[in-house]
C-alpha positions in Angstrom: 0.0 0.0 0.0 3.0 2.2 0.6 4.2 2.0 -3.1 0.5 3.4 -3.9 1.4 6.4 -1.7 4.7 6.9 -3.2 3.2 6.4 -6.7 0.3 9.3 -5.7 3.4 11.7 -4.2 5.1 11.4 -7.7 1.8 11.7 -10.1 1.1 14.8 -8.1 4.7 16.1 -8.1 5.0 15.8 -11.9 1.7 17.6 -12.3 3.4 21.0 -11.6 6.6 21.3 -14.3 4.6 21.5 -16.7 2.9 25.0 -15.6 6.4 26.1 -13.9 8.2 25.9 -17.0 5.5 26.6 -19.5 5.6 30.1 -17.2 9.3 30.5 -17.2 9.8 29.9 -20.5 7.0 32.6 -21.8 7.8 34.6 -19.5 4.2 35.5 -18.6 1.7 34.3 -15.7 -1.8 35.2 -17.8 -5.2 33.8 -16.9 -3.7 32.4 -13.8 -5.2 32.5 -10.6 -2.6 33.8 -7.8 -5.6 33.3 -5.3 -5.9 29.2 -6.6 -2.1 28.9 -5.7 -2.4 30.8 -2.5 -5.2 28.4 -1.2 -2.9 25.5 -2.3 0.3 26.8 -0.5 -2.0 27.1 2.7 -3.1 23.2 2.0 0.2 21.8 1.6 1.0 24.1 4.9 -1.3 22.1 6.7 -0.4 18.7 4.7 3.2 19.0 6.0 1.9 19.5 9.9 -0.1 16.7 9.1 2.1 13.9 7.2 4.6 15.1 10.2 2.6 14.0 12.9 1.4 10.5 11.3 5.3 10.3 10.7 4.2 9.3 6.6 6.8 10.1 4.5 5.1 9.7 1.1 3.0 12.3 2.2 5.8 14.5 3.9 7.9 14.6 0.3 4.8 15.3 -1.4 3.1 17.8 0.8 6.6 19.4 0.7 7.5 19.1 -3.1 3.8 20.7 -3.7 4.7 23.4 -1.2 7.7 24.2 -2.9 6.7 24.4 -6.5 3.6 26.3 -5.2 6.5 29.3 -3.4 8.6 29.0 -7.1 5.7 29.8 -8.5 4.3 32.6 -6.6 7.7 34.1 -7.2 7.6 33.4 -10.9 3.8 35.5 -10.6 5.8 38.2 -9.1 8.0 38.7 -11.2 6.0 38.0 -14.7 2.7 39.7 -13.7 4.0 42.9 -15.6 3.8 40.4 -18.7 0.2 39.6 -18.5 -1.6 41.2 -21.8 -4.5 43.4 -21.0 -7.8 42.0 -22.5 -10.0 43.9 -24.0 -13.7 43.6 -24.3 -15.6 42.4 -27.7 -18.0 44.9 -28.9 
């Protein structure tokens, strides 16, 4: 059952590079949510108090791999949010 855990920590580890690089490579953060990744960084806050005091370490690495990409992000936002187009509105 463990392997299932580990297998979980890496699906949803992977599920982040795309975005992270997709955003450093353009250079530009548009029709992201900074609020979404806020609520996230909160979660895998809480995820790592949690997986610490069950002492589960599938869930430590991935609480804290989510936590970290979620930060590198939130940086990246903060830097590239000056790139964001301005949309206009269809008449």
């Amino acid at each position: 059952m463990e392997i299932l855990g580990w297998l979980c920590t890496l699906c949803f580890g992977l599920c982040y590079w795309p975005q992270l690089w997709h955003s450093y490579k353009t250079k530009s953060v548009g029709d992201i949510s900074p609020a979404a990744w806020l609520i996230q960084l909160i979660g895998y806050t809480l995820g790592l108090f949690y997986g610490t005091y069950l002492h589960e370490w599938p869930l430590i690495s991935g609480y804290a791999h989510g936590f970290i990409c979620t930060i590198i992000f939130l940086i990246m936002y903060r830097r590239y949010r000056r790139n964001v187009p301005i949309k206009r509105r269809a008449r």
